[in-house]
VOPAGU-2260 file (C-alpha; in pm, 1 decimal, decimal comma):
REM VOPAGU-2260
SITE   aa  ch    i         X         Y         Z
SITE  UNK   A    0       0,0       0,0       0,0
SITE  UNK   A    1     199,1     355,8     -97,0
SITE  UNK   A    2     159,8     647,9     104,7
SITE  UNK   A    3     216,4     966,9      -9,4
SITE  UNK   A    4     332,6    1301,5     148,5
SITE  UNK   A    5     247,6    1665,5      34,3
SITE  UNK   A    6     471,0    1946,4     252,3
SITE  UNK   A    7     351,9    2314,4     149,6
SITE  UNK   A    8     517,2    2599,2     334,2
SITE  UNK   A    9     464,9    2975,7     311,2
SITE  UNK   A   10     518,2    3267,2     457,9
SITE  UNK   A   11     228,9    3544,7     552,5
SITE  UNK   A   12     351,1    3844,1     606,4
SITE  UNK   A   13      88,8    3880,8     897,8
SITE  UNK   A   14     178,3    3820,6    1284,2
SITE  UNK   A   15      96,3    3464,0    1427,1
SITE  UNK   A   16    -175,6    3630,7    1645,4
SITE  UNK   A   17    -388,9    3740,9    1340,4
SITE  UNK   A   18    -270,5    3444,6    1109,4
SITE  UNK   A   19    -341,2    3135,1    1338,5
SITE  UNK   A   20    -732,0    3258,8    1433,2
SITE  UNK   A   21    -808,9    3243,7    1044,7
SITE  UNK   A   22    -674,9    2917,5    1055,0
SITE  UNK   A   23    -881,5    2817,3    1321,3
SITE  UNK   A   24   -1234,2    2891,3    1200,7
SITE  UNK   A   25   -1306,7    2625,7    1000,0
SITE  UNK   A   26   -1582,6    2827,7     825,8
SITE  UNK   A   27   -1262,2    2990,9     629,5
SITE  UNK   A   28   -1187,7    2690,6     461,3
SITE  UNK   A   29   -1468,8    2717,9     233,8
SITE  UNK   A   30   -1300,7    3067,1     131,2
SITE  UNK   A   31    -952,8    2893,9      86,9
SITE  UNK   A   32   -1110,1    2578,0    -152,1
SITE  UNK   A   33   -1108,8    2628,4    -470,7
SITE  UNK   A   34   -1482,3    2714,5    -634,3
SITE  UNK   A   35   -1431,8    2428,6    -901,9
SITE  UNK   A   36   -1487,4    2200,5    -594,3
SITE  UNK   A   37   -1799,7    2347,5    -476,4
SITE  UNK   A   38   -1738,5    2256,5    -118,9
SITE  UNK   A   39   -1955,7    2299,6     118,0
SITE  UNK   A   40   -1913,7    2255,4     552,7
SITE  UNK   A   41   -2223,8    2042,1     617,0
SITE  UNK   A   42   -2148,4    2130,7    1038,5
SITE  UNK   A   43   -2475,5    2364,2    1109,7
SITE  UNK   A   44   -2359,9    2647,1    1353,9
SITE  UNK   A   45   -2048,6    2736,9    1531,0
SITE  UNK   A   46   -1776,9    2519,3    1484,3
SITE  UNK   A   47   -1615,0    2486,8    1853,5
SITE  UNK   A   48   -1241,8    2391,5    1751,7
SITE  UNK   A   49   -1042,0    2152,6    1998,9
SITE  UNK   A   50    -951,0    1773,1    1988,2
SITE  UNK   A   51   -1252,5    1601,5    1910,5
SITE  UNK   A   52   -1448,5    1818,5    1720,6
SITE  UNK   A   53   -1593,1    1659,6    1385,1
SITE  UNK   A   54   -1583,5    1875,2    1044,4
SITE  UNK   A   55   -1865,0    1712,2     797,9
SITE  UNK   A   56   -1823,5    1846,8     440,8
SITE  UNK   A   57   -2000,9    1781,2     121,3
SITE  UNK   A   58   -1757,6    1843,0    -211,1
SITE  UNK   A   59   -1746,7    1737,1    -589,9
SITE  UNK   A   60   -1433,0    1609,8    -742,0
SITE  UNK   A   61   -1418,9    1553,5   -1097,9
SITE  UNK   A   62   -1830,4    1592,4   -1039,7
SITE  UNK   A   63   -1839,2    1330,9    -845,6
SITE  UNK   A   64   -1997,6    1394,5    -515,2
SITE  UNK   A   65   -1827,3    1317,5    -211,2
SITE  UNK   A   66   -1894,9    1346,0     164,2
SITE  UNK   A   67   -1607,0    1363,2     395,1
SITE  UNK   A   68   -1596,6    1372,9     767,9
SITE  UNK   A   69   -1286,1    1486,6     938,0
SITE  UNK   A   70   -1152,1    1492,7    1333,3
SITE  UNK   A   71    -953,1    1724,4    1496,0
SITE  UNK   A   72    -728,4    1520,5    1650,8
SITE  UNK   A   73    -480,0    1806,3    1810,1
SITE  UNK   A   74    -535,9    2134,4    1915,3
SITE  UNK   A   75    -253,2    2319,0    2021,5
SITE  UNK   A   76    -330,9    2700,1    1954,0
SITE  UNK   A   77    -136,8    2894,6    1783,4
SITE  UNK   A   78     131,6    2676,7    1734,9
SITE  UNK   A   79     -76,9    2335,0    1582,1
SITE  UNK   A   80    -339,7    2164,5    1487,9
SITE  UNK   A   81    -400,8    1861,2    1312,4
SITE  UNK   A   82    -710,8    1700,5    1113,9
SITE  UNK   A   83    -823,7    1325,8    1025,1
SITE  UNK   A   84   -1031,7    1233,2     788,5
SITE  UNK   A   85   -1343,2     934,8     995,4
SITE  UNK   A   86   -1491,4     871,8     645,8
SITE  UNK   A   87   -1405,5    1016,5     296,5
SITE  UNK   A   88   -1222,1     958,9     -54,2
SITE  UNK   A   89    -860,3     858,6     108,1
SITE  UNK   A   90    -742,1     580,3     334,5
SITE  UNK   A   91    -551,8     772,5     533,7
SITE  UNK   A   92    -606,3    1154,7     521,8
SITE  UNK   A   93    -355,4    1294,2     811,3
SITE  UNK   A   94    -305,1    1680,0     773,5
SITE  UNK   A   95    -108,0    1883,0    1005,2
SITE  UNK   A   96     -96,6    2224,5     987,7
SITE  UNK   A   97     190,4    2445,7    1199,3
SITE  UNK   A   98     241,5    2789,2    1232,6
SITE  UNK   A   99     549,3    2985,0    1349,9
SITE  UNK   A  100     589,7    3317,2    1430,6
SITE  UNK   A  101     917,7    3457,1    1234,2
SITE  UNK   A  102     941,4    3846,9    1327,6
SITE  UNK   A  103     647,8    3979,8    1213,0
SITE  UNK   A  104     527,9    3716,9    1038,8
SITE  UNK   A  105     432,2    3376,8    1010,7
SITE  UNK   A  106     531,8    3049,1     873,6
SITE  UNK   A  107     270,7    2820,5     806,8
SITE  UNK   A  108     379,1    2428,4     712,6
SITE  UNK   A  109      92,0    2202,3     545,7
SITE  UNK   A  110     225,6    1865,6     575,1
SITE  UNK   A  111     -33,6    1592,1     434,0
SITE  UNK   A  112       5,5    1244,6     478,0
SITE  UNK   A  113    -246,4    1007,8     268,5
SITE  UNK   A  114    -324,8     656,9     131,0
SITE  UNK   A  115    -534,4     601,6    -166,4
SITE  UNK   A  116    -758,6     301,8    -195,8
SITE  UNK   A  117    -814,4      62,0    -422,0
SITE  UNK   A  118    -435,6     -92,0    -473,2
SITE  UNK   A  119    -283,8     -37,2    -814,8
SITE  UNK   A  120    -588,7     169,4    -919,5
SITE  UNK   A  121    -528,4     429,1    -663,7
SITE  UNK   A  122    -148,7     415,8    -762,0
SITE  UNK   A  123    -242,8     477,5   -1088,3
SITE  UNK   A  124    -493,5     738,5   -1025,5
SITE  UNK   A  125    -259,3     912,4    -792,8
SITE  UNK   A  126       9,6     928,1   -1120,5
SITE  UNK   A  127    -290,7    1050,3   -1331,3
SITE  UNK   A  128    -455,7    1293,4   -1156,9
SITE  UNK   A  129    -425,5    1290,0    -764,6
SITE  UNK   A  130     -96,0    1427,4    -700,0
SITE  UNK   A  131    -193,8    1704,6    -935,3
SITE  UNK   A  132    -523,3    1758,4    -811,9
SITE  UNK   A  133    -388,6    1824,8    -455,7
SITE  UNK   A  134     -97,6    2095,8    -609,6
SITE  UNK   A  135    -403,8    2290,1    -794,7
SITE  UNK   A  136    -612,3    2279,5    -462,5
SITE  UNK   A  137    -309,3    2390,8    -227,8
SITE  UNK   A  138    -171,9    2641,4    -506,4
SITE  UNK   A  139    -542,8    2800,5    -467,0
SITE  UNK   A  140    -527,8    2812,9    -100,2
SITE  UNK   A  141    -153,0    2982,7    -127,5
SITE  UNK   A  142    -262,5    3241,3    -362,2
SITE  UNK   A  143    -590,7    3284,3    -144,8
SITE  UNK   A  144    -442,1    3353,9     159,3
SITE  UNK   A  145    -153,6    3585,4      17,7
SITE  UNK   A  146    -513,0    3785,4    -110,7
SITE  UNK   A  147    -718,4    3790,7     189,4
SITE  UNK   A  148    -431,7    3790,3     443,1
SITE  UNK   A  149    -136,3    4034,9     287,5
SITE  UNK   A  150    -351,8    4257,6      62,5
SITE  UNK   A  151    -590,9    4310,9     262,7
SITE  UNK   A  152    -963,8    4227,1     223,5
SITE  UNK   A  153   -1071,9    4361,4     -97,7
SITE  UNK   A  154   -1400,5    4198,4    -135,2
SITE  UNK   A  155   -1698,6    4168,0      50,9
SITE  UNK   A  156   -1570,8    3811,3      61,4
SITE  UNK   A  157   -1212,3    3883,0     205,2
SITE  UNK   A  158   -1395,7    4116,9     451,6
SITE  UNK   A  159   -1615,7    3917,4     570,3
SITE  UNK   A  160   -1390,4    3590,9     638,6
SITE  UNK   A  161   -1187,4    3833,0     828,8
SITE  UNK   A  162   -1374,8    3989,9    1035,8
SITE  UNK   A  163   -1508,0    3638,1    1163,3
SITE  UNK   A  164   -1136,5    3538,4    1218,6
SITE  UNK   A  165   -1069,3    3845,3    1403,4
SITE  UNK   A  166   -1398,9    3861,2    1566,3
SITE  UNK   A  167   -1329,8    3461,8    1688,9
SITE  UNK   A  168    -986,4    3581,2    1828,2
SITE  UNK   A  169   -1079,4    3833,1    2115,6
């Protein structure tokens, strides 16, 4: 069975005080998905971050529709967290994310660890489209957050995921 790995790292030329709370409101990750996805958190109301809470999301891929449930498995603000997908497309979907304060800004590590089912299928698939699949969706999220996080929020969109990370962090 092959595993894979994915490591992103960038830097956001925002303090780890106002980075990490965006982070941490998983209502922002519909803002950092790509559109082409059409995700969708299925979770009704506040999402209460901390080890244990379960993320249910609805998504298409390829337009297939897929339902994915997730954990947070460790919460260790504003240093850490780390996700696991319960029930979804992968075998194994292990995603931490870290965050480091670096002067005035922050470094922010993705590191992904996942298993595909389905034996030489999901090697292949991986080959074919997976592994680039996962670059477009995390090259999306880069450019997204440079946007709503260095540039300032330009759109009522940017605003408004903003001001519900900032508004979550006092």
């Amino acid at each position: 069975m092959s595993s894979y790995r994915l490591i992103r790292e960038q830097t956001i030329h925002r303090p780890l005080d106002e980075v990490f709370p965006f982070f941490a409101d998983a209502r922002n990750l519909e803002t950092l998905t790509p559109p082409w996805l059409r995700f969708e958190i299925l979770t009704p109301g506040n999402i209460d971050m901390r080890v244990g809470t379960i993320i249910q999301y609805a998504l298409r891929v390829h337009g297939l529709p897929i339902n994915w449930t997730t954990a947070i498995t460790v919460w260790n603000p504003p240093f850490e967290f780390v996700d696991m997908q319960l029930r979804g497309p992968y075998l194994l979907w292990h995603h931490r994310h870290t965050f480091e304060a670096v002067g005035d800004s922050t470094r922010m590590i993705d590191e992904v660890n996942y298993r595909l089912p389905l034996g030489w299928i999901g090697r292949a698939m991986h080959g074919f489209m997976v592994r680039r699949d996962l670059k477009a969706i995390f090259d999306y999220r880069e450019r997204t957050v440079k946007s709503l996080l260095e540039e300032g929020p330009n759109t009522a969109v940017n605003d408004s995921a903003m001001r519900r990370a900032f508004a979550g962090s006092q």
